[in-house]
C-alpha positions in Angstrom: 63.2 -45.1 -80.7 61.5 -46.5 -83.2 58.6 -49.3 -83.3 60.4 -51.5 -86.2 61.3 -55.0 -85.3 64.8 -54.4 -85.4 65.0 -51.5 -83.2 62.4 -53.8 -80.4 65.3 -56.4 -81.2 68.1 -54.5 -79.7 65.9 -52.7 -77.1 65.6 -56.5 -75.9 69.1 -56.9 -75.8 69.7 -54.4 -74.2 67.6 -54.6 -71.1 68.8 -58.4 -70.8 72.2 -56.6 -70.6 71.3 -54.2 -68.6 69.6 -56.5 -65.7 71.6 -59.7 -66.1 73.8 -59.1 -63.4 71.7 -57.3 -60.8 68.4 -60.2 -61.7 71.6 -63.2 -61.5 72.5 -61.8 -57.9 69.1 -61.4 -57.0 67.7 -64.4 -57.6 70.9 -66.5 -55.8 70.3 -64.6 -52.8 66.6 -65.9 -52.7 67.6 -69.6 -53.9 69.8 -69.2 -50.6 67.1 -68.0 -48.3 69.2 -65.0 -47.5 66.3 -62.9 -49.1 62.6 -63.5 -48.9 60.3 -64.7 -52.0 58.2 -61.5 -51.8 60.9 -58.4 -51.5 63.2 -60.5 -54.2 60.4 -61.0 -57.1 59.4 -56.6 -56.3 63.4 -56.5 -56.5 63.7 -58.7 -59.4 60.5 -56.5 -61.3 62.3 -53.1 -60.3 65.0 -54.0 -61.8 63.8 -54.9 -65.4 61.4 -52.1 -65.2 64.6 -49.9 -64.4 66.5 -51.7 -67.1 63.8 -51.4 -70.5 63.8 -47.5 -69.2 67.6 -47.0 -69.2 67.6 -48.7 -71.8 65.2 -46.9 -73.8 67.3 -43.9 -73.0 70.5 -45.3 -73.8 69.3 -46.4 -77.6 67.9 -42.8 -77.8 71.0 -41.6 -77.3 73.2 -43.7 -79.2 70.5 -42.8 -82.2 71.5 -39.5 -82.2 75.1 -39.7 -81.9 74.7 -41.7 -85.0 72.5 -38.9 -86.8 75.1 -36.6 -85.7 77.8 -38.5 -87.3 75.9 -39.2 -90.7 75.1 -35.2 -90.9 78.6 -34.4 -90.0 80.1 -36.3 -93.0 77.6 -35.3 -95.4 78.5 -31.8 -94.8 75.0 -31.0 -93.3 74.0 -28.9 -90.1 74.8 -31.4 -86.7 71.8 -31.5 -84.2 72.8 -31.4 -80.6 74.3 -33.8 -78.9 74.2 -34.0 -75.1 77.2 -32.5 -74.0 77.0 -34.8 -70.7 76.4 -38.6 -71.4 72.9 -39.1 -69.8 74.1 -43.1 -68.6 76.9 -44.2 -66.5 79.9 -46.2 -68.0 79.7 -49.8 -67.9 81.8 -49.5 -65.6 79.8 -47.5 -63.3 76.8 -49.6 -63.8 79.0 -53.1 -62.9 80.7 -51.0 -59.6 76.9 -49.9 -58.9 75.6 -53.8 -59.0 78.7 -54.7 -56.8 77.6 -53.1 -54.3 74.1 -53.8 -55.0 74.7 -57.5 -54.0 77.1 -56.9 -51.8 74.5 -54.7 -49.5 72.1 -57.5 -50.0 74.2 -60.0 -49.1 75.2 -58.1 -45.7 71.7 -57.2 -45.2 70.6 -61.1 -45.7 73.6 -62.2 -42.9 72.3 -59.5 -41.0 69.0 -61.7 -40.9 70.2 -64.5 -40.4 72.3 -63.9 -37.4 69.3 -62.4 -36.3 67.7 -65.6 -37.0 69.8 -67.9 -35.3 69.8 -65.4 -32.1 66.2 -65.8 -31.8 66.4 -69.5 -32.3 69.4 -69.6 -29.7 67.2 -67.6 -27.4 63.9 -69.5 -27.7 66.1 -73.0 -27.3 67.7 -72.0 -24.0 64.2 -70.9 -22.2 63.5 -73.0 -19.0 59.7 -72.7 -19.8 58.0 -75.6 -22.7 57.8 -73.4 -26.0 55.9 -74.7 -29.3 55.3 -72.8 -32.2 52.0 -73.7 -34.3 51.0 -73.1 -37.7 47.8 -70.8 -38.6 45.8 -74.4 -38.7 47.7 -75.5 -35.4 49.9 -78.1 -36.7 53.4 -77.7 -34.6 56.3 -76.4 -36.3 59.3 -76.0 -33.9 59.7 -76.5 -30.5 62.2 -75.5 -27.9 64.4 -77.9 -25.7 62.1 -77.9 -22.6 59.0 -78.4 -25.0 60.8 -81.7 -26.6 62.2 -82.8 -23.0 58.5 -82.1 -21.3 56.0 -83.1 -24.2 58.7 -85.2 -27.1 57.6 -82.8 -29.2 59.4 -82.1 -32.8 62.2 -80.1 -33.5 60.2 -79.4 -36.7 57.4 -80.0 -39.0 56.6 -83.9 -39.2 53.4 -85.9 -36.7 53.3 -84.7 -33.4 53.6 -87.1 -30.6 50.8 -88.6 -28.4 51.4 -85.8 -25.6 51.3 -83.0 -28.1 48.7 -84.0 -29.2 46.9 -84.4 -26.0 47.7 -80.8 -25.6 46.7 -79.4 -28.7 43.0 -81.2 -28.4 42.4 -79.8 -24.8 39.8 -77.7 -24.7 40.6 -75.0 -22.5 44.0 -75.1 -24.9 41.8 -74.8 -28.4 39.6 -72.2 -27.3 42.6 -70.0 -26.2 44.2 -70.3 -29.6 40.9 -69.2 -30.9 40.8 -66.2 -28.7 43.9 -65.5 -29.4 43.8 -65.2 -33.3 40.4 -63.8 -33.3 41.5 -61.2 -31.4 45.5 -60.2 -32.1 46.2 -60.4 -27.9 47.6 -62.6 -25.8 45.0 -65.8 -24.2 45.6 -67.6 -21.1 44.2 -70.9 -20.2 44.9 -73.5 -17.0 45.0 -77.0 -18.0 45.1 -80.3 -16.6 46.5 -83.2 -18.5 45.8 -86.7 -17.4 48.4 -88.6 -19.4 51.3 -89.9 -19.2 51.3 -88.5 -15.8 49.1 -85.8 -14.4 49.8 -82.3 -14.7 48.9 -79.1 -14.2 50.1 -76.5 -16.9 49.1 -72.9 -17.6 49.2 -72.1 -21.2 49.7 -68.8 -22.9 48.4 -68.6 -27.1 50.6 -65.7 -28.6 49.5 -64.6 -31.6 52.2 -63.7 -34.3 51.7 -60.6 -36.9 53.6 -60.8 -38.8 54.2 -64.9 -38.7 57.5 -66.2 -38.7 59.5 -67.2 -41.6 58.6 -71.0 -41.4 54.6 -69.7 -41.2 55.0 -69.8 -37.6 51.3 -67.5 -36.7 50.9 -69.1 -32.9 53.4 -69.3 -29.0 52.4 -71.4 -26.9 54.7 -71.1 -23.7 53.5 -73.7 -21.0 54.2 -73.3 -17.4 54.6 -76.2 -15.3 52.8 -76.0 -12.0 52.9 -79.5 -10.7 55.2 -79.6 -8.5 53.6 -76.2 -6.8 50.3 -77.8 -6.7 51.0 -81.5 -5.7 52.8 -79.8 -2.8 49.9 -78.0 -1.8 47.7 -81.4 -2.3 50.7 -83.2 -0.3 50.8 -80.6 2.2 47.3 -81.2 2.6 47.1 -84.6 2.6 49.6 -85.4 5.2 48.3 -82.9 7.7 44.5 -85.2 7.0 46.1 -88.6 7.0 48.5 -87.9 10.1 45.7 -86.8 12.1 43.5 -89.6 11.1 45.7 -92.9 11.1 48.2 -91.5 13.6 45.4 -91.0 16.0 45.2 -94.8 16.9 48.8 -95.7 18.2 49.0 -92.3 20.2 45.6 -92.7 22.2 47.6 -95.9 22.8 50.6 -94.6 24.3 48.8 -92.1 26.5 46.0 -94.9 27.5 49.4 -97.0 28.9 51.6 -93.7 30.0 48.3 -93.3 32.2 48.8 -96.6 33.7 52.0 -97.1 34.2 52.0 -93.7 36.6 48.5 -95.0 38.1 47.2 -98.5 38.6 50.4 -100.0 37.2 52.9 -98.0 39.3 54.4 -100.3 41.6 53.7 -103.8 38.9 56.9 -104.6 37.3 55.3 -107.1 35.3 52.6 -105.2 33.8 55.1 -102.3 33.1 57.1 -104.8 31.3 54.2 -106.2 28.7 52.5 -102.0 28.7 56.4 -100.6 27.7 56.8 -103.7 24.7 53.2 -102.8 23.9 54.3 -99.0 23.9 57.7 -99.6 21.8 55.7 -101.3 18.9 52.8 -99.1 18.7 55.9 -95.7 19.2 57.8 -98.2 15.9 54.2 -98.0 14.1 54.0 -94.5 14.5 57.7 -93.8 13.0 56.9 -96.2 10.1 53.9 -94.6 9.5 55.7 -91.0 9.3 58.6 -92.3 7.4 55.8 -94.1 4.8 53.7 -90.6 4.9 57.1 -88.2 4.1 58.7 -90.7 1.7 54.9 -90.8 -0.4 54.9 -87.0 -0.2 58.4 -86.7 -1.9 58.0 -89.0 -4.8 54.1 -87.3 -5.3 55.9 -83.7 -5.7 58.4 -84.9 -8.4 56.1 -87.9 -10.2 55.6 -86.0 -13.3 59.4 -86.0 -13.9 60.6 -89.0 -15.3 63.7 -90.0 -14.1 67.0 -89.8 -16.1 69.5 -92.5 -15.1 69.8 -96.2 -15.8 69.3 -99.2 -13.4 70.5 -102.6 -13.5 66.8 -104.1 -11.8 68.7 -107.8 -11.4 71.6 -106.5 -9.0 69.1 -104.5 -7.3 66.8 -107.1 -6.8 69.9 -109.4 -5.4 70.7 -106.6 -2.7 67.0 -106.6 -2.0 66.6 -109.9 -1.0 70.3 -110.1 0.9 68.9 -106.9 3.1 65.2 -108.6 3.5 66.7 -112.1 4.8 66.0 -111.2 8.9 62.4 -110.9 7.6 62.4 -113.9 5.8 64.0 -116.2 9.1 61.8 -114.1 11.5 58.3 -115.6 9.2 60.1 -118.9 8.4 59.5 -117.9 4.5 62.1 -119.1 1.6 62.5 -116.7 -1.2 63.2 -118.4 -4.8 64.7 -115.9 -6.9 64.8 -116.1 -11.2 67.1 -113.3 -11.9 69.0 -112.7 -15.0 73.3 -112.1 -15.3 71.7 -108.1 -16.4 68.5 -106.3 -17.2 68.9 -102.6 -17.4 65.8 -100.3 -16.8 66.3 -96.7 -18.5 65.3 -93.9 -18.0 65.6 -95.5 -14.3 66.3 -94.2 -10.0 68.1 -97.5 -8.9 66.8 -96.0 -5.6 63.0 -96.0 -6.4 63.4 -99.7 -7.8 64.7 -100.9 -4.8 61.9 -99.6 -2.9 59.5 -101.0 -5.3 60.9 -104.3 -4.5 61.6 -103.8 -1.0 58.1 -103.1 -0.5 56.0 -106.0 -2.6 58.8 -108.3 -0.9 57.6 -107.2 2.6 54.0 -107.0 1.3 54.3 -110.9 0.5 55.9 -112.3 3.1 53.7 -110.0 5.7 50.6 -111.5 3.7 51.4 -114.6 2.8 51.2 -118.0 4.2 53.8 -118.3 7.3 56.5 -121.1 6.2 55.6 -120.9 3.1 57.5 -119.7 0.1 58.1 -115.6 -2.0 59.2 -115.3 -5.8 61.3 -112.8 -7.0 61.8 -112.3 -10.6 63.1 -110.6 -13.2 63.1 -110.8 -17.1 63.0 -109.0 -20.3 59.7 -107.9 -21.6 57.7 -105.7 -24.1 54.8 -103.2 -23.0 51.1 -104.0 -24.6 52.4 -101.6 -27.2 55.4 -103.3 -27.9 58.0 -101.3 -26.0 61.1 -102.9 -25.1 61.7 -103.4 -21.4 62.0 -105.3 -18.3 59.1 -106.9 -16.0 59.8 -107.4 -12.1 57.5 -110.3 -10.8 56.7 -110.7 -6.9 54.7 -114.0 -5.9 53.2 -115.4 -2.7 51.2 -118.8 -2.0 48.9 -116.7 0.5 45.1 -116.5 1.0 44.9 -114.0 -2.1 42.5 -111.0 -2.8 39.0 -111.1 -3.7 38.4 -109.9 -6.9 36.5 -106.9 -5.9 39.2 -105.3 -3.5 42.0 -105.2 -6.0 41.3 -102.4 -7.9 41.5 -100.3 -4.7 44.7 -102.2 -3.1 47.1 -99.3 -4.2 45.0 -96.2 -2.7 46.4 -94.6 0.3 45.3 -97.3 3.3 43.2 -99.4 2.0 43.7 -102.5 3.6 41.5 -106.1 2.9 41.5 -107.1 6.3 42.4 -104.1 8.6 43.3 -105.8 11.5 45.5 -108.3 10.2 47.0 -105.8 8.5 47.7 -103.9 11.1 49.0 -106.7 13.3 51.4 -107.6 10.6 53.1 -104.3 10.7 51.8 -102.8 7.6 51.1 -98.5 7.2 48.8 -99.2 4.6 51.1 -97.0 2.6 53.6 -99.7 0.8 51.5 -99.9 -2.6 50.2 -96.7 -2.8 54.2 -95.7 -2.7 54.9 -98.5 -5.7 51.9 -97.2 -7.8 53.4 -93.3 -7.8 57.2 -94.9 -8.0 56.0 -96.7 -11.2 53.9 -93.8 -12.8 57.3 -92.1 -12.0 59.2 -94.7 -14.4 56.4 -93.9 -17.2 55.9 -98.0 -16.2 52.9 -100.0 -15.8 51.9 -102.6 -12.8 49.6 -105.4 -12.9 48.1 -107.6 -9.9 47.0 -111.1 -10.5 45.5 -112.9 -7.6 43.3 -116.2 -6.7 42.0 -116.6 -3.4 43.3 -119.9 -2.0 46.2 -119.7 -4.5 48.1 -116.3 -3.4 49.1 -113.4 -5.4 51.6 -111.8 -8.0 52.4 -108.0 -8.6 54.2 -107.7 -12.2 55.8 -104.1 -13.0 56.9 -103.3 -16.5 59.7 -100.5 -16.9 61.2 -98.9 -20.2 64.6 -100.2 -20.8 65.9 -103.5 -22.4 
């Protein structure tokens, strides 16, 4: 072909004609997604490179047929002409296209079933999966991960607890490890908030990264539960030989007596088997208190996923509590709305809350005197809608410096009045985990002389 401006005119042409249709379907399939940026552009380059050469060929050709012709009617000698046309039909070439696109377009639902398997797959895993940029900014996260953490489904600000996790230590060094080095890391952590945990974390590096730029897994592994029951185990094997060791030296001290000195003294055996019953009662309070702290310790870092109406509750609580109330001589005034839901809420768990500061106020406070039970609606210090539960005495109250320490297993102000009021020493520490359950928050306000009020806030409205 020649190098004239007419002839680079219709070679032009011709290679827009040429690649229109294969370049058209090309770059549909990548404004879909069903092919990538990077393959389609090589595709899109192949194709007018293939184009200007056919093309090239094909004006070649048709140069010489026209020679041919011109020499034929002038009566002069005709130069060869290929006896096989060296391009396909139009025809051909359209057929060939068809099926161009329509492998690609096979090929690209291919991927994306693919796609949506792996998605499907990664969604349905028991275990908390996030996937992180190459700068560690989250991208997607699976079910359990949004459940466990609130983290996204995609892109956007991760939450508070995600980003708790992503600034751990332990966490961040794995990650580095892990794209330093193309393997695997592994790192144990321990989160403090909203509720402690114990997680092992694996950083999985990705090569090559996912579509979205995905370049980092990182599957978490719960081990709370495991470990708070080894801690509970524990626990109750140190606090049942240590508190429990007081009412049984008891009960052998008086079995002693009453098959000794006290044999044949009906009176005595009368006041040593009261004295007996009460300290056997303290004993199965105590156990009950230890085994029902144990349970709610195991599953505290699940939040609970019902709803509870905290005003009806709090009505049945003070119906069941009125034998208490006659037995001290104490009046309970209750302020309780028509409703106030608590959610995510264990209508269970609530009433034990109240059950418990109930009989922690009318055990401590002042003997004929009056309890307040209330219940309202109420934000958090953050503004979160919810409800606040309010329990008041007129008692002696706490000094300031013991009620930072009133909800640790029992800790008592005054031991011995405690203990002759029937208390474990357990009743708080039980309201503190119930309420770190309920992602909730409890307050104690007290003046000596005055009495005492615990105030709970729970999520709901």
């Amino acid at each position: 072909m020649t190098g004239d401006a007419p002839h680079r005119g219709a070679w032009l042409r011709s290679i827009i004609v040429i690649s229109l249709v294969p370049a058209a379907a090309l770059l549909l399939m990548m404004a879909t997604g069903a092919l990538a940026p990077r393959p389609g552009l090589a595709a899109l380059l192949a194709t007018v490179v293939s184009a200007a050469v056919v093309a090239r060929i094909w004006l070649g050709n048709l140069a010489r047929l026209a020679a041919g012709i011109r020499a034929a009617a002038a009566g002069g000698d005709v130069p060869n002409l290929p006896v096989t046309p060296l391009l396909p039909s139009v025809q051909d070439v359209a057929d060939g296209v068809t099926r161009l696109a329509r492998s690609l377009a096979e090929r690209g639902a291919l991927v994306e079933r693919m796609r949506r398997a792996d998605a499907a797959i990664i969604e349905a895993l028991p275990d908390p999966l996030l996937v992180l940029s190459a700068d560690r900014v989250p991208l997607r996260a699976n079910r359990a991960a949004r459940d466990a953490l609130g983290a996204p489904q995609g892109g956007g600000t991760a939450p508070a607890d995600v980003a708790v996790l992503l600034r751990h230590p332990a966490l961040a060094e794995a990650l580095g490890r892990a794209l330093a080095s193309g393997h695997p890391a592994i790192a144990d952590l321990a989160l403090p908030v909203p509720m402690p945990r114990d997680l092992v974390a694996q950083a999985i590096p990705l090569d090559p990264p996912l579509a979205d730029g995905g370049r980092l897994l990182v599957l978490l592994s719960d081990r709370t539960r495991e470990r708070a029951v080894e801690r509970t185990r524990a626990d109750f094997v140190a606090n049942a030989s240590h508190e429990l060791r007081t009412p049984l030296a008891s009960l052998i001290g008086f079995i002693e007596t009453l098959r000794g000195p006290a044999a044949d003294d009906p009176v005595a055996q009368q006041r040593f088997l009261q004295i007996m019953a009460e300290q056997a009662d303290r004993m199965r309070r105590l156990i009950d208190d230890l085994l029902g702290l144990s349970r709610i310790e195991v599953s505290e870092h699940q939040a609970p996923a019902g709803r509870a109406d905290a005003a009806a509750v709090a009505r049945s609580e003070a119906e069941a509590l009125a034998p208490i109330l006659a037995a001290r001589k104490v009046s309970l005034a209750l302020d309780l709305p028509a409703q106030a839901i608590a959610e995510p809420a264990d209508a269970d768990q609530i009433g034990q809350v109240m059950r418990n500061l109930l009989d922690n106020a009318i055990r401590h406070g002042r003997q004929g005197g009056e309890v307040r039970l209330s219940v309202a609606q109420g934000a958090s210090r953050d503004g979160r809608p919810g409800i606040v539960i309010a329990v008041a005495d007129d008692g002696p109250g706490i000094p300031r410096e013991h009620i930072p320490r009133l909800t640790e297993r029992f800790y008592r102000v005054d031991k011995g009045r405690s203990r002759s009021a029937g208390g474990t020493g357990l009743g708080l520490a039980i309201v503190k985990h119930i309420v770190n359950r309920h992602r909730g928050t409890l307050a104690i306000e007290s003046e000596e002389g005055v009495g005492t009020t615990f105030r709970i806030w729970l999520p709901g409205g």
